[in-house]
N, C-alpha and C positions, 0 to 999 in steps of 0.2 A: 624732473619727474621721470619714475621711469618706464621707460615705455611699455611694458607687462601692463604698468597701472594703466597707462593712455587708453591702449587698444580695448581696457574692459569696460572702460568709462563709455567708450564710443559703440561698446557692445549691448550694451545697460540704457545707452540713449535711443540707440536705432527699435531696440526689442520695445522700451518702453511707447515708444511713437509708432510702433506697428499697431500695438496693442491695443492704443488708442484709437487709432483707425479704425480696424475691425470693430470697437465697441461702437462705435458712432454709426457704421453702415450697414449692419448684421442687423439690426431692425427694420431698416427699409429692403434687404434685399428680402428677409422672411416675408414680409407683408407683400413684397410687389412680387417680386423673383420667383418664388412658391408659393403666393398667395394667400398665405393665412392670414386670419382675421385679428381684430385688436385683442377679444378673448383669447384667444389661442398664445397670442404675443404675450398676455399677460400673464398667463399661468406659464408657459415658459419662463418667463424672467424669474418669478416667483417659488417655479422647483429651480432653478439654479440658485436665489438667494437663498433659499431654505436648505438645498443641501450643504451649498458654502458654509452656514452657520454650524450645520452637525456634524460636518468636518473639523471644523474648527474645536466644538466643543469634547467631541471625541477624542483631538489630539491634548485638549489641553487636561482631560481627565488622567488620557496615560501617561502625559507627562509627570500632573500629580504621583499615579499610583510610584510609577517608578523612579522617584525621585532622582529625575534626570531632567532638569528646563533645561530649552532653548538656551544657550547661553546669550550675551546681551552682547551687543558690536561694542568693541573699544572705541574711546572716545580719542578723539586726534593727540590730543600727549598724551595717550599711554602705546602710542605706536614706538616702534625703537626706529632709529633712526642710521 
């Protein structure tokens, strides 16, 4: 394997296991740390899912309009080798 690959795999593990942390403690530091209340926590969450969604749909409209997707990741044999 070569090592370009290793280092990204290990870059892709650490970022994703950060990410996970912070999801997990970013609720208790809002509620205890800053004090806000469980309403408060909840409409937080709620404009962050809500905007995630109209981002989402937003990119996937332009995608349509200008007939440009996301291309889709190759699948392990169609890598060249």
């Amino acid at each position: 394997m070569p090592a370009t690959v290793l280092a990204l795999g290990m870059v892709s593990l650490f970022t994703d296991a950060s990410a996970e942390m912070v999801t997990a403690v970013l609720p208790m530091y809002l509620m205890y740390g800053l004090g806000i209340g469980y309403l408060q926590l909840g409409a937080l969450d709620g404009l962050y899912t809500g905007a995630t969604a109209l981002f989402r749909l937003g990119g996937g409209y332009a995608a349509d309009r200008l007939k440009r997707p996301k291309p889709s990741p190759p699948r392990g044999t169609d890598c060249p080798r």
